[in-house]
NUTILO-945656 format. One record per residue (C-alpha): z, x, y. Coordinates in pm, whole numbers, padded with zeros to 5 digits, always signed. Layout:
// residues N
ZXY/...
END
This chain:
// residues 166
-16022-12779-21674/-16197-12813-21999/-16217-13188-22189/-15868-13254-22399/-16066-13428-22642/-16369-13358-22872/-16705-13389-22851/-16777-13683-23094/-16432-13865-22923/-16544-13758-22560/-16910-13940-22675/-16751-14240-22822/-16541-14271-22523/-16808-14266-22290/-17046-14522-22503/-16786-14774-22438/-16792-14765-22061/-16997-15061-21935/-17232-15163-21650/-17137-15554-21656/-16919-15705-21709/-16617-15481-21620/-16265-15578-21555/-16246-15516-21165/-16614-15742-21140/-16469-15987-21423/-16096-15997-21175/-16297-16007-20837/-16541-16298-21011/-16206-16499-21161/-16063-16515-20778/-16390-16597-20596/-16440-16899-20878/-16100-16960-20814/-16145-17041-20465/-16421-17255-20496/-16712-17008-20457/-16993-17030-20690/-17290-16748-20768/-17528-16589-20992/-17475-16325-21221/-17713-15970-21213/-18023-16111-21114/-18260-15859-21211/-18491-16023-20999/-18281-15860-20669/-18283-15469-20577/-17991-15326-20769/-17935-15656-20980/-17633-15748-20770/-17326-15797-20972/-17245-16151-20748/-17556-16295-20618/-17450-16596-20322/-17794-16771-20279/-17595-17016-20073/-17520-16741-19836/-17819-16501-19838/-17554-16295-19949/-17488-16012-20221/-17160-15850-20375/-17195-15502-20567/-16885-15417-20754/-16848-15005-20815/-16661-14774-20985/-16549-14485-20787/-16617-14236-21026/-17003-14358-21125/-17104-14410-20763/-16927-14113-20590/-16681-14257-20368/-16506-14039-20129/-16174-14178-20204/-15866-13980-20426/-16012-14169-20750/-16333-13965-20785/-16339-13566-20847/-16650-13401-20995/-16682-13306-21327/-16572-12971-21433/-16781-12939-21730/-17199-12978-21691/-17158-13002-21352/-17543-12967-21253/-17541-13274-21484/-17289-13497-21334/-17409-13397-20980/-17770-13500-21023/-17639-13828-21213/-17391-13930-20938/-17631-13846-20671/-17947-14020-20811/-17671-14323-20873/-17615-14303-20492/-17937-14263-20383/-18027-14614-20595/-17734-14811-20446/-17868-14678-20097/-18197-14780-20129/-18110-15115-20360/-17901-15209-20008/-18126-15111-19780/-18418-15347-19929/-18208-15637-19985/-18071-15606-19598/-18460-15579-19550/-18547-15845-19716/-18274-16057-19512/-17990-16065-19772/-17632-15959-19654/-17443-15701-19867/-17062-15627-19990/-16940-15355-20193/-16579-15380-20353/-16486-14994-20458/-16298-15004-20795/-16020-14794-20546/-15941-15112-20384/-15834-15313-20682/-15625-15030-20866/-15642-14702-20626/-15322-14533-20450/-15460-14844-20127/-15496-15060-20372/-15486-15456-20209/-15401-15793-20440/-15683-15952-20531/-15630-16255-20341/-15636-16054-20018/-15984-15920-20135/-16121-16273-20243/-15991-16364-19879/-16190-16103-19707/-16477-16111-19933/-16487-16551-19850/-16451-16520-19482/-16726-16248-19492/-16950-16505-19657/-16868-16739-19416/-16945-16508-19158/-17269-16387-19040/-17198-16002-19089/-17446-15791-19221/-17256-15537-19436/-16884-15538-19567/-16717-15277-19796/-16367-15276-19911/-16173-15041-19891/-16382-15002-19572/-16490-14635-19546/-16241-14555-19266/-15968-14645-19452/-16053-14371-19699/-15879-14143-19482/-15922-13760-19361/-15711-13585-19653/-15974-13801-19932/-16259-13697-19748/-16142-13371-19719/-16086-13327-20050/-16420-13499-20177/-16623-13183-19968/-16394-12934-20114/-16499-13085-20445/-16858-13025-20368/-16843-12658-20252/
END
């Protein structure tokens, strides 16, 4: 399907879409303050620059958007238009969120991700049953959390998120 809008509009758009800051980090942020929890913001100084940083906890929360980070769920599709583009962007996007988790859970840290999906998707939840499950995970001693957790995706999403990539 080609773009209903212009280039210059289409560019515009785009220059507006931040990295911080966004409104599902700024709503999951509001409910975790809310609840008593307090944290660091982006600290550049951690793989990845975590969103949430919990120093209290050893613990990390990433906040992505579906379509940026590639998740299999019925909120991302790829691209029509410059494909080869938008592949090699998502992918190298995955490929740092991989290996930003994989050296923080080296370095002894514990990491969530909240998918955008789970805030405002078709499964979306209330935020105050992810703050919930995002508090008793850091009073847990679990390793890795994401919400919506991956199996909850479901077979038609994932089916359709391979079809997209044929």
């Amino acid at each position: 399907m080609a773009d209903i809008v212009d280039a210059p509009t289409r560019s515009r758009m785009m220059r507006g879409i931040r990295g911080k800051n966004t409104r599902p980090e700024m709503a999951i942020r509001r409910a975790l303050h809310a609840r008593g929890l307090r944290f660091r913001l982006h600290d550049r100084k951690l793989p990845g620059a975590p969103d949430l940083v919990f120093p209290k906890f050893r613990a990390v929360i990433f906040v992505h958007g579906c379509f940026w980070h590639g998740h299999g769920c019925h909120m991302f599709r790829w691209p029509a238009t410059r494909a080869a583009f938008w592949r090699a962007k998502i992918s190298h996007n995955q490929e740092v969120d991989a290996r930003a988790a994989s050296a923080l859970l080296g370095d002894g840290w514990r990491v969530a991700e909240v998918w955008e999906c789970a805030l405002r998707g078709r499964r979306r939840q209330s935020i105050n049953d992810i703050a919930a499950t995002l508090a008793a995970w850091l009073a847990s001693d679990a390793p890795r959390l994401e919400i919506p957790d991956a199996s909850d995706i479901g077979l038609d999403d994932e089916a359709a998120f391979d079809d997209d990539l044929s």
